[in-house]
FIVOVO-572636 format. One record per residue: residue in three letters; x, y, z of N, C-alpha, C in turn. Coordinates in steps of 0.05 Angstrom, whole numbers, padded with zeros to 5 digits, always signed. Each point is the difference from the previous one (the first is absolute). Last residue first. Layout:
N
ALAXYZXYZXYZ...
This chain:
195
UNK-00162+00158-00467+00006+00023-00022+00018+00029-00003UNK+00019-00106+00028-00015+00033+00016+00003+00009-00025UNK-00009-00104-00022+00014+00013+00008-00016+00032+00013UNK-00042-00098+00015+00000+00028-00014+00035+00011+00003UNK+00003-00100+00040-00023+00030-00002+00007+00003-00014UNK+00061-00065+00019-00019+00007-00029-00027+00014+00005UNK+00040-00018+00095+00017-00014-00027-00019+00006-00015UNK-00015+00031+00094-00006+00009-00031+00010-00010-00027UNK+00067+00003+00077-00021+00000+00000-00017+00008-00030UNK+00111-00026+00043-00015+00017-00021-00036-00008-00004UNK+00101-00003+00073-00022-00015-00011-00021+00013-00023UNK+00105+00007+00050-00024+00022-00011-00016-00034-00010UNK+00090+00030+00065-00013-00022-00008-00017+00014-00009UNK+00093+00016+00036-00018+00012-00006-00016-00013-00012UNK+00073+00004+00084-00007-00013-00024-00023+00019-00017UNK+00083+00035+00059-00028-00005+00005-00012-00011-00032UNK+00094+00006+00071-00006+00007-00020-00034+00000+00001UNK+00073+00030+00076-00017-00017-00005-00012+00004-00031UNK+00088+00017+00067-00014+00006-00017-00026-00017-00006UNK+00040+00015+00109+00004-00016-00033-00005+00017-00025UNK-00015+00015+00103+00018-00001-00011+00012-00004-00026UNK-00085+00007+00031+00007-00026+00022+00032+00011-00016UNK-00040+00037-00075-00016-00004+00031+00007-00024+00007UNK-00001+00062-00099+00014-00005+00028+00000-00003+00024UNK-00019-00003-00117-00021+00004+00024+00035-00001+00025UNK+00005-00031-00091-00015+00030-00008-00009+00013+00026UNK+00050-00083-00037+00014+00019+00021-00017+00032-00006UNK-00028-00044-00086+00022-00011+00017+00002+00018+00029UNK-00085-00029-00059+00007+00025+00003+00029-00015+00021UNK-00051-00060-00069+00010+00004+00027+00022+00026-00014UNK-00088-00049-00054+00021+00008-00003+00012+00005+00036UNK-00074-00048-00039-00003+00012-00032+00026+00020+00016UNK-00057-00091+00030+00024+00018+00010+00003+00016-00026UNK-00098-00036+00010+00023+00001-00006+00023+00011+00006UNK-00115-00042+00038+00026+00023-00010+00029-00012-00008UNK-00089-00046+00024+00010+00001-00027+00013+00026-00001UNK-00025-00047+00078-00015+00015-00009+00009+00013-00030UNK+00058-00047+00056-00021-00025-00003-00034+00023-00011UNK+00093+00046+00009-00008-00018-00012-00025-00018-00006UNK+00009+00055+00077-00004+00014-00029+00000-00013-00025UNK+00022-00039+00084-00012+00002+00002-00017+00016-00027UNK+00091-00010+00011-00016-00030-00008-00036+00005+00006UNK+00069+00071+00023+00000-00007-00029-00018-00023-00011UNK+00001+00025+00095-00015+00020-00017-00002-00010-00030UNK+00056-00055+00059-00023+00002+00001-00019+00009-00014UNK+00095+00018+00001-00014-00019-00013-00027-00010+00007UNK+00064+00097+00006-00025-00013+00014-00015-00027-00019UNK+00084+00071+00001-00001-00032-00011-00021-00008+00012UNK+00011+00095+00012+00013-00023+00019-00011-00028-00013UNK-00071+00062-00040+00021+00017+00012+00021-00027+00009UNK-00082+00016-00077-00001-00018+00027+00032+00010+00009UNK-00074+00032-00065+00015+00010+00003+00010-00014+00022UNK-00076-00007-00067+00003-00003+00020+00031+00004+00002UNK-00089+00019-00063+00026-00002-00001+00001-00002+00031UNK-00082+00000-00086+00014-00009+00032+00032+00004+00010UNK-00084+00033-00091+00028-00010+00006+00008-00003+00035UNK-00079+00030-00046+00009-00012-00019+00024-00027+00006UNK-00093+00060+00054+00025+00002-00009+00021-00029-00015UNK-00103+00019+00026+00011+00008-00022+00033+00004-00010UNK-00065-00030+00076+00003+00031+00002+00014+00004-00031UNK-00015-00089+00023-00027+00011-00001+00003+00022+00000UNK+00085-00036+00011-00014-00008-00019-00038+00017-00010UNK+00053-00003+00086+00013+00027-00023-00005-00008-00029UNK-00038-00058+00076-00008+00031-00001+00003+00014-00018UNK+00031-00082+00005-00030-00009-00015-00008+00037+00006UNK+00084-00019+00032-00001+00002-00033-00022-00010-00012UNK+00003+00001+00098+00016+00023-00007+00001+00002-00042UNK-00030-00080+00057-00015+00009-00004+00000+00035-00005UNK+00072-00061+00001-00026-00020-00020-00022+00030+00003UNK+00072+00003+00062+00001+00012-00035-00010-00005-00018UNK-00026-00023+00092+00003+00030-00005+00010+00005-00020UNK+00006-00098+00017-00033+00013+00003+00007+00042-00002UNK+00073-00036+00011-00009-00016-00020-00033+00012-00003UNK+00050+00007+00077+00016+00023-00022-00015-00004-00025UNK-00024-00063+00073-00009+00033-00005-00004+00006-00023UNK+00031-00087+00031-00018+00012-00030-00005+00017+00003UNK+00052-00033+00067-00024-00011-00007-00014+00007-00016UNK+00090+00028+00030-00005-00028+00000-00023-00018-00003UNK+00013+00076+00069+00011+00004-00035-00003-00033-00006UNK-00020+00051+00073-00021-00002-00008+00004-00007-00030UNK+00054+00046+00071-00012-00021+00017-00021-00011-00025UNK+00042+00080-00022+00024-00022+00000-00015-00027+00011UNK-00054+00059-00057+00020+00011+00031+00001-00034-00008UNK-00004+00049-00086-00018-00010+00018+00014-00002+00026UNK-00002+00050-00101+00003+00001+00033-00014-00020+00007UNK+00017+00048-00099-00023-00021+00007+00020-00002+00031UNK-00014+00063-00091+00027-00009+00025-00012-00013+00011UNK-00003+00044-00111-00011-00015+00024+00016-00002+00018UNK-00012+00070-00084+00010-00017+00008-00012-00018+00030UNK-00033+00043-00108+00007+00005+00035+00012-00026+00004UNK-00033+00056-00092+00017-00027+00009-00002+00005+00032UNK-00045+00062-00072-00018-00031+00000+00027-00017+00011UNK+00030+00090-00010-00035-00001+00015-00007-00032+00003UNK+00082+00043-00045+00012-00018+00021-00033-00005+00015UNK+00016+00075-00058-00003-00020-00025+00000-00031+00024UNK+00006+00084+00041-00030-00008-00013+00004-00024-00017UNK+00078+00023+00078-00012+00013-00032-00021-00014-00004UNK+00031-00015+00084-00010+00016+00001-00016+00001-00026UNK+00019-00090+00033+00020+00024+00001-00021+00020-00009UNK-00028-00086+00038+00030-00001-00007+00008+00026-00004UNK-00083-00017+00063+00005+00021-00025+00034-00014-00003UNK-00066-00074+00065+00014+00037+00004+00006+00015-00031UNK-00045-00094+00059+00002+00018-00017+00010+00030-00004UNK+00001-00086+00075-00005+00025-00013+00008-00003-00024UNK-00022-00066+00098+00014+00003-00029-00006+00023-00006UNK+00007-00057+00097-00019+00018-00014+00014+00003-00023UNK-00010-00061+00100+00012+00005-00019-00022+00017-00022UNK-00023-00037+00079+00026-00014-00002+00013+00011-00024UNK-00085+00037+00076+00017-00002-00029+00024-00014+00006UNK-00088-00025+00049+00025+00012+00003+00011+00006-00027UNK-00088-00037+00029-00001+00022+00006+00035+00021-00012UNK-00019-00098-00020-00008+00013+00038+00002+00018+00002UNK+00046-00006-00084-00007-00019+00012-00005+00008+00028UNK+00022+00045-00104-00010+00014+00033-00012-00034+00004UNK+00066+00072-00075-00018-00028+00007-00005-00007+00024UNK+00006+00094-00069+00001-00016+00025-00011-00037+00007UNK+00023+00086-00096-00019-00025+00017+00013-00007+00028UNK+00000+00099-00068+00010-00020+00021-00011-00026+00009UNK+00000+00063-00093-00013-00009+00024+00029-00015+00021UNK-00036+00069-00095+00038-00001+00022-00008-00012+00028UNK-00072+00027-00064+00016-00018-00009+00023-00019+00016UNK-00053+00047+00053-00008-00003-00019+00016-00012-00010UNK+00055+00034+00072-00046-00005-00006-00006+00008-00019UNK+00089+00018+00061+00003-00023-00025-00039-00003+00010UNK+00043+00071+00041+00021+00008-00025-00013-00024-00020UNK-00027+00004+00098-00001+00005-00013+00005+00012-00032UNK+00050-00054+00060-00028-00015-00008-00025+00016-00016UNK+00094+00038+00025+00002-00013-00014-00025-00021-00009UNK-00005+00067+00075+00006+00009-00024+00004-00012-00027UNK-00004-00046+00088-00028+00010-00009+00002+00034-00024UNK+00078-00040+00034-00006-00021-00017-00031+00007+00002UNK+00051+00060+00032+00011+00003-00023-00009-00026-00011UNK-00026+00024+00079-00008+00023-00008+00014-00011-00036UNK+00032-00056+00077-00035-00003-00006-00010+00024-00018UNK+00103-00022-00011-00010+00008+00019-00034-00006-00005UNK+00088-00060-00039-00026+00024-00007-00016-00001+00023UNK+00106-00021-00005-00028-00015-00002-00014+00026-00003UNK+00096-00003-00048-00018+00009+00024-00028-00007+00006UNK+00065-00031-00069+00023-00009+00017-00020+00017+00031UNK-00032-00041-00107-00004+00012+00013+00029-00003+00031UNK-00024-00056-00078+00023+00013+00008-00001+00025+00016UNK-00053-00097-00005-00006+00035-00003+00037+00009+00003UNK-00003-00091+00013-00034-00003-00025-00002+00030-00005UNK+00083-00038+00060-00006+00016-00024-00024+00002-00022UNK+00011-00008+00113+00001-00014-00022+00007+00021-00022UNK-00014+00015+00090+00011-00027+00011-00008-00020-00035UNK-00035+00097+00024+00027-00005+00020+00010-00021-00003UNK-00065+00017-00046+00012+00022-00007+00015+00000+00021UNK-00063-00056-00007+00006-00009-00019+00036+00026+00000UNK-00075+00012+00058+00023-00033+00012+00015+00002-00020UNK-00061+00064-00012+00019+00009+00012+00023-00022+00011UNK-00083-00016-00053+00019+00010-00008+00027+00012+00006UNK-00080-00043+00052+00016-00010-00023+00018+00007-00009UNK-00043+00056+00045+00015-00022+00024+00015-00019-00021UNK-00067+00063-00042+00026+00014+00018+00015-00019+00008UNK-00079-00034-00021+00018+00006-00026+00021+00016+00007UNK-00065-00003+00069+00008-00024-00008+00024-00018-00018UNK-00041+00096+00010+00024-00009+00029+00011-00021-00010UNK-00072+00025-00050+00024+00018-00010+00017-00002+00022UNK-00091-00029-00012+00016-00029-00009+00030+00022+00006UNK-00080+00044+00002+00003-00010+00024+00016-00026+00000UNK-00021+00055-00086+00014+00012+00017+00004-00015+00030UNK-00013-00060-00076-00016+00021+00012+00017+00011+00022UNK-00004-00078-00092+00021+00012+00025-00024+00023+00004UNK-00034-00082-00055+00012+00028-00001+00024+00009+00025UNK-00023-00107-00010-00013+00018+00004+00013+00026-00011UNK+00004-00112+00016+00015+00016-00010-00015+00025-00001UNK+00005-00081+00068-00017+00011-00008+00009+00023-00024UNK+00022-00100+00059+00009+00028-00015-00028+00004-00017UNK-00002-00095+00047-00012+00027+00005+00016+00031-00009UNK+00023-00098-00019+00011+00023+00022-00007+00027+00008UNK-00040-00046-00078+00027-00010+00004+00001+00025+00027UNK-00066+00032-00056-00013-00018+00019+00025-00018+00020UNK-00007+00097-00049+00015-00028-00004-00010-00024+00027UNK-00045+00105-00049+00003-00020+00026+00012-00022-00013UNK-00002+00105-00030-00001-00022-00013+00006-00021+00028UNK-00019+00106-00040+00002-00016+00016-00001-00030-00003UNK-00002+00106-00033+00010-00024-00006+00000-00011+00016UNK-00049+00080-00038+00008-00006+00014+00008-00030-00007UNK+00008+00058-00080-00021-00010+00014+00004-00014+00029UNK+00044+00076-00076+00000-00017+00013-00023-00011+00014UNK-00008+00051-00088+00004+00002+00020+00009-00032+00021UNK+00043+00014-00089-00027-00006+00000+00002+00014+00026UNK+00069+00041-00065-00002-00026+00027-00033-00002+00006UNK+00073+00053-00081-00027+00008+00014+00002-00027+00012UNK+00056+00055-00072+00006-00019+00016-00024+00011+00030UNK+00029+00051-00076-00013-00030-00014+00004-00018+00022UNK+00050+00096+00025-00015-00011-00019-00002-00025-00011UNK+00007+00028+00090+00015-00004-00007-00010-00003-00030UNK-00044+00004+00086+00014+00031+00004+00026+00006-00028UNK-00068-00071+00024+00018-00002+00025+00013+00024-00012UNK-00106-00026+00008+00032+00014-00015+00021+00001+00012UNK-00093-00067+00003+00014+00025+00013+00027+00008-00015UNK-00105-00070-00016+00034+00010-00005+00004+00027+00015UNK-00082-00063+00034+00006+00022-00018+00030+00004+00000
C-alpha cells in the first residue's frame, strides 16, 4: 500500500523487506537494524578521523548514530553488507533537501571498512541501493563525494551517474580546503510524468 510522504502528488509504494544473498563471497546485502548501529558506528567513525568520504570533523556518539538509524526506514533505507556474521560495510538513503518540490531526489553514502575494500562491496551496495530508491519511487540520485575521492567517483560512474558540477573549497578538514564533487543519476527514465 502507498504512503504519503507529506508532499503534494508525490506518493512511494510501501517498502518491502529487502534482502538479497550474493552467493560471490558469501556477502549478504540486507536492511540495516537497530543491532547493526555499533557496527555502522565503527565504520563511520574511521572514516571521520582518517578521511574525507564525511566532512564530518566529530565521531558519532552511540546515542546519536542509533538516532541516525532511526531517522532512515522506509523509503530512506539503510543497507548493510554482512560477511560471517560481520558488517563490512553499509549505504543510505537520506532527504536532499527540505522543500517539497526536492521529495522524489535523495542522496546516497555508501561505507565500507577499510579491511574489506576492494571487493565489490561498495558495488554490490549501490547496485543494490538504486534498485531500493528506485522501487520507492524516487526520481533522481545524487551523490555528493567530498576530497577528490577517485574511487567513489569511478565507482558512481560505472553505475551510470554524471559529474553535473564541483562545489569549490566548500568543506575544511585535515587542514585543507576540500571541494566536493557532485554526481546525479536519474531513475525511472520515461515514467509517468507526477501529477
Amino acid at each position: 500500500m502507498p504512503w504519503e510522504s507529506g508532499y503534494p502528488n508525490v506518493h512511494f509504494p510501501a517498502v518491502k523487506p529487502y534482502y538479497s544473498q550474493s552467493m560471490e563471497k558469501g556477502i549478504q546485502i540486507r536492511l540495516a537494524e537497530q543491532k547493526d548501529s555499533e557496527a555502522i558506528r565503527e565504520i563511520y567513525n574511521r572514516e571521520v578521523r582518517n578521511s574525507t568520504a564525511t566532512f564530518d570533523l566529530v565521531e558519532r556518539s552511540t546515542k546519536e548514530q542509533e538516532d541516525w538509524l532511526n531517522e532512515r526506514s522506509g523509503a530512506f533505507s539503510v543497507l548493510v553488507a554482512e560477511m560471517s556474521n560481520k558488517i563490512v560495510g553499509f549505504a543510505s538513503l537520506s532527504p536532499y533537501k527540505a522543500r517539497a518540490a526536492y521529495r522524489t531526489t535523495v542522496e546516497d553514502s555508501i561505507y565500507v571498512n577499510e579491511e574489506f575494500r576492494n571487493q565489490g562491496i561498495a558495488g554490490k551496495l549501490l547496485s543494490h541501493l538504486l534498485e531500493v530508491a528506485e522501487s520507492s519511487g524516487f526520481h533522481s540520485v545524487i551523490a555528493r563525494i567530498g576530497g577528490a575521492n577517485e574511487a567513489s567517483i569511478a565507482l558512481h560512474q560505472r553505475f551510470d551517474f554524471e559529474i553535473v558540477g564541483t562545489e569549490k573549497e566548500i568543506g575544511r578538514k585535515f587542514g585543507k580546503w576540500q571541494d566536493v564533487v557532485v554526481m546525479q543519476t536519474i531513475l525511472n527514465v520515461g515514467g509517468p510524468e507526477p501529477r
